[in-house]
C-alpha positions as a printed NumPy array, in Angstrom:
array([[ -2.376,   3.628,  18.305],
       [ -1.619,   2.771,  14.616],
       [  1.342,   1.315,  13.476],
       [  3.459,   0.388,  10.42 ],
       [  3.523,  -3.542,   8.807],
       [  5.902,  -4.755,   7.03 ],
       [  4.955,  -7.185,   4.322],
       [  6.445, -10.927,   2.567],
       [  3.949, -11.866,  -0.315],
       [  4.134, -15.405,  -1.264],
       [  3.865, -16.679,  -4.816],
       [  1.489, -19.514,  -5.325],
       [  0.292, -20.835,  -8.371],
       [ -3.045, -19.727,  -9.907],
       [ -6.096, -20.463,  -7.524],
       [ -8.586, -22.38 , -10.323],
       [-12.17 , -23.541,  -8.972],
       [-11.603, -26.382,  -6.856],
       [ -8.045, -25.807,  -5.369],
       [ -8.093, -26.092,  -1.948],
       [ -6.963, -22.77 ,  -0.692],
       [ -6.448, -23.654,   3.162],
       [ -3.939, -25.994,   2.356],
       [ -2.789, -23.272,  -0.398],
       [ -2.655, -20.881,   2.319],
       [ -0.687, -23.15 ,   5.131],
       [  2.186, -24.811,   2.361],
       [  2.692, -20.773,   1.734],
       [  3.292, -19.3  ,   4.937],
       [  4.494, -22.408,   6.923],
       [  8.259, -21.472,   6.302],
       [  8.112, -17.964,   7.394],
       [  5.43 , -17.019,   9.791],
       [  5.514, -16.239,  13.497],
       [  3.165, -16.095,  16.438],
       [  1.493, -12.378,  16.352],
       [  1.502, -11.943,  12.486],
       [ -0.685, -11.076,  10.385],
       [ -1.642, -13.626,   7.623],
       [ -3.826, -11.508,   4.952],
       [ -5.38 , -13.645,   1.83 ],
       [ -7.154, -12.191,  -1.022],
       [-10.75 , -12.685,  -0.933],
       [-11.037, -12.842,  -5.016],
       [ -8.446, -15.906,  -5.158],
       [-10.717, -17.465,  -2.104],
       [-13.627, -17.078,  -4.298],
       [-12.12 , -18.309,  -7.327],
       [-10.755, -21.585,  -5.64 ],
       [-14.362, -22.04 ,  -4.326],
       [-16.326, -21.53 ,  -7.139],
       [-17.909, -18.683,  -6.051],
       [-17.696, -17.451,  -9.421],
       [-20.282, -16.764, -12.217],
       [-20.137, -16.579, -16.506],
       [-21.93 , -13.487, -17.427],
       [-22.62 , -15.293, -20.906],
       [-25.174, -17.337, -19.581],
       [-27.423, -14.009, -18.42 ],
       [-29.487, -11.645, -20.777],
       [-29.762,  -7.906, -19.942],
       [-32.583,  -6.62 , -18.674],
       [-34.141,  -3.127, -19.744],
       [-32.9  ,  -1.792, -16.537],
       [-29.727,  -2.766, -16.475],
       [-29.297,  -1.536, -20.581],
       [-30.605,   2.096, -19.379],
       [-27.865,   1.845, -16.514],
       [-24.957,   1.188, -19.126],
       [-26.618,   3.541, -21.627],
       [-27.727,   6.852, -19.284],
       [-25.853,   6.123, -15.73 ],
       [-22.449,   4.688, -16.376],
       [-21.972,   6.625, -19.502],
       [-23.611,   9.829, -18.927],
       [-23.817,  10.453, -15.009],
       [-20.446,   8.208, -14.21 ],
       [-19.051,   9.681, -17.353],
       [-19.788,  13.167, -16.706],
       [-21.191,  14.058, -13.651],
       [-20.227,  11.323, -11.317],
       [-16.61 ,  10.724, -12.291],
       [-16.028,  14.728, -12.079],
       [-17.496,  14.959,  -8.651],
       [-15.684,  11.514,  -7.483],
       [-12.567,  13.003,  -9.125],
       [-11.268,  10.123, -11.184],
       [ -9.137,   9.756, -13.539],
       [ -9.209,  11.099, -16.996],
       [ -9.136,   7.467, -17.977],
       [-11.119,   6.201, -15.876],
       [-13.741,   8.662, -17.277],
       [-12.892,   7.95 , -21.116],
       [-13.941,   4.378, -20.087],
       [-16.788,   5.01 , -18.817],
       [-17.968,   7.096, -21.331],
       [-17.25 ,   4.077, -23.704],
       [-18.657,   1.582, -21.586],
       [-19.541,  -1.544, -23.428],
       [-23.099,  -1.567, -24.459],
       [-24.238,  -5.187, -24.448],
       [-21.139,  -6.836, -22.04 ],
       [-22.022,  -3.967, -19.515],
       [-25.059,  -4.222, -19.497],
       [-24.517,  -8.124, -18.693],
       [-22.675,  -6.709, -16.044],
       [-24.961,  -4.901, -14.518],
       [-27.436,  -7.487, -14.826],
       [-25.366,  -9.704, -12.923],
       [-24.999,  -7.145, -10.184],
       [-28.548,  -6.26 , -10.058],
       [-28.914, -10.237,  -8.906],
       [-26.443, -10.365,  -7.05 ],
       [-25.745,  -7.519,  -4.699],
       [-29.06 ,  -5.338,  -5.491],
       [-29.866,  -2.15 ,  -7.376],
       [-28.187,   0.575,  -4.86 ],
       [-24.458,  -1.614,  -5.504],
       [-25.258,  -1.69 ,  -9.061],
       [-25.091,   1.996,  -9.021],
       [-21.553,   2.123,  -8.419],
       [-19.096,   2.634, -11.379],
       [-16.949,  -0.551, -11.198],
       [-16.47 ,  -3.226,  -8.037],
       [-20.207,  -3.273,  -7.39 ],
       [-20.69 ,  -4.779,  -3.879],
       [-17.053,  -7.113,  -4.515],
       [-18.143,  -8.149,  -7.877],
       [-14.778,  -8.726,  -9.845],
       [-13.88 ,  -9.376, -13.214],
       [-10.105,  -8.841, -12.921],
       [ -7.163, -11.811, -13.029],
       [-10.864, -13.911, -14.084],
       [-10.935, -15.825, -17.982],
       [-13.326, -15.179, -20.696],
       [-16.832, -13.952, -18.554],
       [-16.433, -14.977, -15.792],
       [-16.695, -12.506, -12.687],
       [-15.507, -13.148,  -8.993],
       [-18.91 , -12.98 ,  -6.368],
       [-18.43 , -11.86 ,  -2.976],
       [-17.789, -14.262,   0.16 ],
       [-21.072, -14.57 ,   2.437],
       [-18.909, -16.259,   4.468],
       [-15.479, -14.471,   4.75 ],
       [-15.757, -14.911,   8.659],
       [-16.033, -18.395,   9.155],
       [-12.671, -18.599,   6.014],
       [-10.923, -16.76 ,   8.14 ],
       [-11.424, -19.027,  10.584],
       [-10.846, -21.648,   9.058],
       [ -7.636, -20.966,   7.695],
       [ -6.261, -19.484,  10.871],
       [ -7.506, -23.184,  12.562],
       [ -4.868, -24.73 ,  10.129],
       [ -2.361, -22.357,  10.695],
       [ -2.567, -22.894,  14.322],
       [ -2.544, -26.741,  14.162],
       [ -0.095, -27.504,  11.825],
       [  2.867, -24.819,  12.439],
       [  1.622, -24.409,  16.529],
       [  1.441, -20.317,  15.464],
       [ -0.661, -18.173,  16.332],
       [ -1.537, -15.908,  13.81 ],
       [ -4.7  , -13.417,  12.766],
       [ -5.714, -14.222,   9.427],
       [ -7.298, -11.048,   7.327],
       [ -9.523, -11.829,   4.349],
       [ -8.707,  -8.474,   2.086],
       [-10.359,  -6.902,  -0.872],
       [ -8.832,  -4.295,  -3.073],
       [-11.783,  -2.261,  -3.053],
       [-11.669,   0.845,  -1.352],
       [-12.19 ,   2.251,   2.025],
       [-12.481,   5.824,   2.394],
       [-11.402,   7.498,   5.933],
       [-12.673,  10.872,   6.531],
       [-11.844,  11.969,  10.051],
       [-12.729,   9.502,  12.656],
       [-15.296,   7.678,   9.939],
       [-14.495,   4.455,   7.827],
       [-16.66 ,   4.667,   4.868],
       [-16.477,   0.746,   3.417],
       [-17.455,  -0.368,   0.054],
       [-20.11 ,  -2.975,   1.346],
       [-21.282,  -3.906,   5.01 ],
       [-18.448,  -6.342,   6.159],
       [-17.902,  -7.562,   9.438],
       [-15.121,  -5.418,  10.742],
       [-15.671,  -2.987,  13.499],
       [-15.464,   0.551,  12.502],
       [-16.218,   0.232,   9.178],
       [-19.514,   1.903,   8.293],
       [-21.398,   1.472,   5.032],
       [-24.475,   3.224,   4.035],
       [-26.12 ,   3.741,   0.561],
       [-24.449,   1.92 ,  -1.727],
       [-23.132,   3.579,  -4.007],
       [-23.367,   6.866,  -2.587],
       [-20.493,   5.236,   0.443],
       [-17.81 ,   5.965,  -2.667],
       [-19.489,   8.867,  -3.938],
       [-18.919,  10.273,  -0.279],
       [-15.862,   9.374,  -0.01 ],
       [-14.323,  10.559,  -2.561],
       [-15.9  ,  13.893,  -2.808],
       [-14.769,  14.961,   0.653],
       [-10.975,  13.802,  -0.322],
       [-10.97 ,  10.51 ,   2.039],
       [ -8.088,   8.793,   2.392],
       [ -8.568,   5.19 ,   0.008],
       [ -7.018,   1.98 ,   1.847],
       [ -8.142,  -1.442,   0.547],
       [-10.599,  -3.393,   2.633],
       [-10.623,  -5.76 ,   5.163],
       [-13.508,  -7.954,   4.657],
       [-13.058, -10.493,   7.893],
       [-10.937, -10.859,  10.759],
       [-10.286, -13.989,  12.558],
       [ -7.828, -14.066,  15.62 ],
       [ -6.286, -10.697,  17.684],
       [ -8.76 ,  -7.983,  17.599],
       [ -7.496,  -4.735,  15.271],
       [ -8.761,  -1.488,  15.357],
       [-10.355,   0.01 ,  12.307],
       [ -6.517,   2.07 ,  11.733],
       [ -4.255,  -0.881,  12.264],
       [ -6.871,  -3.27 ,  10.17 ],
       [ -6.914,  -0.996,   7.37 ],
       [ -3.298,   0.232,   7.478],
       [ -2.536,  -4.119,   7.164],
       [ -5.108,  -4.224,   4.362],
       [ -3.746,  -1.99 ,   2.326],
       [ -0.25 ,  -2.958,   3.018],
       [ -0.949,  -6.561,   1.883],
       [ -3.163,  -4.998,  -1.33 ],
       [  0.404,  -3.46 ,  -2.536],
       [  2.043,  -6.902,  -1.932],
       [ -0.285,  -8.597,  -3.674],
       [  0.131,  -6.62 ,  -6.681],
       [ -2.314,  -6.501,  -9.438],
       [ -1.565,  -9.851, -11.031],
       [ -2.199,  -9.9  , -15.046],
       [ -4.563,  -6.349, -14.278],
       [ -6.298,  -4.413, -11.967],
       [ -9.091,  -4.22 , -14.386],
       [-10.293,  -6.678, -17.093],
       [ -8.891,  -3.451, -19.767],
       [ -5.676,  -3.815, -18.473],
       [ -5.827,  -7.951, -18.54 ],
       [ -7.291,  -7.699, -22.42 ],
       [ -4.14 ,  -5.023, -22.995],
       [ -1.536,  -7.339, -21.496],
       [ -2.329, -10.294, -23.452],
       [ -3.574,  -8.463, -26.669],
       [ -6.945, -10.132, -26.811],
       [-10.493,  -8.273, -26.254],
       [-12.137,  -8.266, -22.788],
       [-13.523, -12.008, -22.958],
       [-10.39 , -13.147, -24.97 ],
       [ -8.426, -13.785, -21.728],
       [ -7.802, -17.604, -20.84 ],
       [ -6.851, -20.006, -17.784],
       [ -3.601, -20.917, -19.35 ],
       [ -2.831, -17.058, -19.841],
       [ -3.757, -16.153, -16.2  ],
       [ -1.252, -19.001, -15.209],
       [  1.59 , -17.859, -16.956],
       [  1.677, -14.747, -14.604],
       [  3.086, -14.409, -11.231],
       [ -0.162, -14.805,  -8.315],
       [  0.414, -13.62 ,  -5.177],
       [ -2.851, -13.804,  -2.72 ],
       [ -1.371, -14.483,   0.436],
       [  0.534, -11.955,   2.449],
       [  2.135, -12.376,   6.04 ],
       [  2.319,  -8.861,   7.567],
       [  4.713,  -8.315,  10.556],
       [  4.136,  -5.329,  12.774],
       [  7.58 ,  -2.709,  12.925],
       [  8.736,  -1.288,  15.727],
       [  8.751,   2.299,  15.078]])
């Protein structure tokens, strides 16, 4: 059976490469947590801190990945794609004015990284992130969210003696239709399916799934794929979206263009990638 968590997001200061997030993580929760909760961290500040980060200035596009800015994210995202997936009208205008030469960085970086059928999707291509990042620099995904989990749920355990399960969450989106978990990108949860690529959202979306945020790793009480989602998402909305959910919002809320954003900027707002989630008693 589901249930209902209830959530305490804790402010930290801005995760730069290099900050040691475990001990981040521990100073953050030491005060409040109990034996049983839920300790969920985002998996783009864990990247950040670790330097699992790259600076899409350094990389030259490709021919394919110019013909996926300049035919698939502006013509089939922009008017086939984003109809069918039913986004927003926004959404749509953006992708319809994609940048040219940055997005086609972008997808060069992708097509690296996480491989053609990820670089299909529209935005968040296989936990790529750009968001709550300076200048061109993009979060990767963790190829080792499992053993962080671990890690950090180790500390927890030895220096407050509570025993906790620590979730490793990304904001990118699950889609539940029926009994089936479509995920963004194969992670090591059980339940969560992922197929395709791109065509997982596509899927999703068309046939009205419900969207949760994902969880990427578990380390501690086993979850089913309900409860692990329902906590996901929970802690997602706790988190909050920082100085932007996407890098259009972060270059709005500091009135600078999409590579204009800098450390010092990103400090000055309020971080908060560590949630402790407490089951309710319904």
């Amino acid at each position: 059976m589901s249930g209902k968590f209830e959530a305490h997001a804790v402010r930290t200061k801005y995760w730069r490469p290099g900050t040691d997030y475990v001990r981040e993580v521990v100073n953050a929760v030491r005060e409040f947590v109990r034996d049983g909760d839920v300790v969920a961290v985002s998996e783009k500040a864990v990247s950040t801190a670790s330097g699992n980060i790259v600076d899409e200035s350094l990389f030259k596009p490709s021919p394919l990945s110019k013909l996926l800015v300049a035919f698939w994210v502006r013509v089939v995202w922009g008017f086939l794609l984003g109809r069918l997936c039913r986004l927003r009208p926004k959404t749509v205008r953006r992708l319809r004015n994609y940048p040219l030469y940055q997005g086609a960085v972008h997808k060069q970086v992708a097509l690296r990284t996480v491989g053609l059928f990820q670089a299909l999707r529209h935005y968040s291509e296989g936990g790529i992130d750009g968001s709550n990042l300076p200048y061109s620099y993009v979060s990767l995904p963790l190829r080792d969210a499992s053993r962080v989990a671990d890690e950090i749920r180790r500390a927890i355990l030895n220096e407050t003696g509570k025993k906790v399960t620590v979730m490793i969450v990304d904001g990118d989106t699950t889609y539940t239709v029926g009994g089936l978990h479509l995920a963004p990108r194969k992670v090591d949860v059980e339940g969560l399916v992922h197929f395709g690529g791109f065509l997982t959202f596509v899927l999703g979306r068309a046939l009205g799934g419900r969207g949760r945020a994902t969880p990427i790793a578990i380390s501690g009480n086993s979850m089913t794929p309900e409860d692990a989602l329902e906590a996901a998402d929970t802690a997602h909305r706790a988190m909050g979206p920082g100085a932007g959910r996407t890098v259009w919002d972060m270059a709005r809320r500091f009135g600078t263009t999409l590579t204009g954003v800098t450390w010092e900027m990103l400090e000055s707002v309020e971080h908060r990638p560590v949630v402790v989630l407490r089951r309710v008693n319904l």
